[in-house]
C-alpha positions in Angstrom: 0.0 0.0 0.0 3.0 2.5 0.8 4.4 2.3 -2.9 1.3 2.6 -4.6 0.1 5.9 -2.0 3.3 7.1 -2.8 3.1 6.9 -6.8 -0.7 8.5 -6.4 0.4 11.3 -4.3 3.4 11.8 -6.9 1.1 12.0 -9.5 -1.0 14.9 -7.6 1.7 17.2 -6.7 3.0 17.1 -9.9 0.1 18.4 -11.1 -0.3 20.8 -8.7 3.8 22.1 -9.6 3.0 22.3 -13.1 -0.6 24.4 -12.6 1.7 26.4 -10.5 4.3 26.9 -13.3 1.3 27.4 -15.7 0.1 30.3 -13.7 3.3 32.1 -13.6 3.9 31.4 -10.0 6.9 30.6 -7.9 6.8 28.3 -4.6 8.3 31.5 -3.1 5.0 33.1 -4.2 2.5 30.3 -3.9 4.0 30.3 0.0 3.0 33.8 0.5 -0.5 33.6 -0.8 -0.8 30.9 1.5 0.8 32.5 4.1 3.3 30.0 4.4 7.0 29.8 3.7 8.9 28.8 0.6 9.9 25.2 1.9 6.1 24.8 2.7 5.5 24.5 -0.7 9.2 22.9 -2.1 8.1 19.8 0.5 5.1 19.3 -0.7 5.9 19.4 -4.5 9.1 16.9 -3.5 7.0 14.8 -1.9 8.1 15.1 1.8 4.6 17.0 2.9 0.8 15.8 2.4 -1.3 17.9 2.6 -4.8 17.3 3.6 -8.2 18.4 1.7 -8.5 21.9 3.2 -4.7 22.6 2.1 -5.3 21.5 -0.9 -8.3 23.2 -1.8 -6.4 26.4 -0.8 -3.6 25.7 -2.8 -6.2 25.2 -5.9 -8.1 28.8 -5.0 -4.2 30.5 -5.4 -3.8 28.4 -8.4 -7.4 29.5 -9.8 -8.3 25.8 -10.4 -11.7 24.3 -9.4 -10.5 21.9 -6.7 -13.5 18.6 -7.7 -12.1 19.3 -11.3 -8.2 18.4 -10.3 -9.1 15.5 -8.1 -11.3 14.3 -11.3 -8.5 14.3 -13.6 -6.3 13.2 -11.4 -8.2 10.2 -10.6 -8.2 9.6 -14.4 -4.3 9.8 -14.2 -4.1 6.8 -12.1 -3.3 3.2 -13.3 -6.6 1.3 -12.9 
């Protein structure tokens, strides 16, 4: 179950860095929307931070992405 958690999460916050790089915006900038710091948002795109629903709904309201439409397609970006 670990390997396979991992591989979905990797999948997720790679979408999220590339919306992020889409929209023109740096972690440094993403972190202060948020009100967070710069390595709040370089762990999470590495991998070494979940984040829970709440954080990443945030994260999608910086990003100006609809939150149920990024968990939809990344569901279909998930082996079946």
């Amino acid at each position: 179950k670990g390997k396979a958690h991992a591989a979905e999460y990797k999948v997720l916050v790679g979408m999220l860095r590339d919306l992020r790089i889409e929209a023109g915006i740096t972690q440094e900038g993403l972190a202060d929307s948020l009100g967070k710091l710069q390595s709040y948002v370089s762990k999470i795109e590495r991998g070494e931070r979940l984040i829970d629903p709440v954080e990443l709904r945030r994260i999608c309201e910086v990003l100006n992405e609809d939150t149920a439409e990024l968990v939809k397609k990344w569901i279909s970006r998930l082996p079946k």
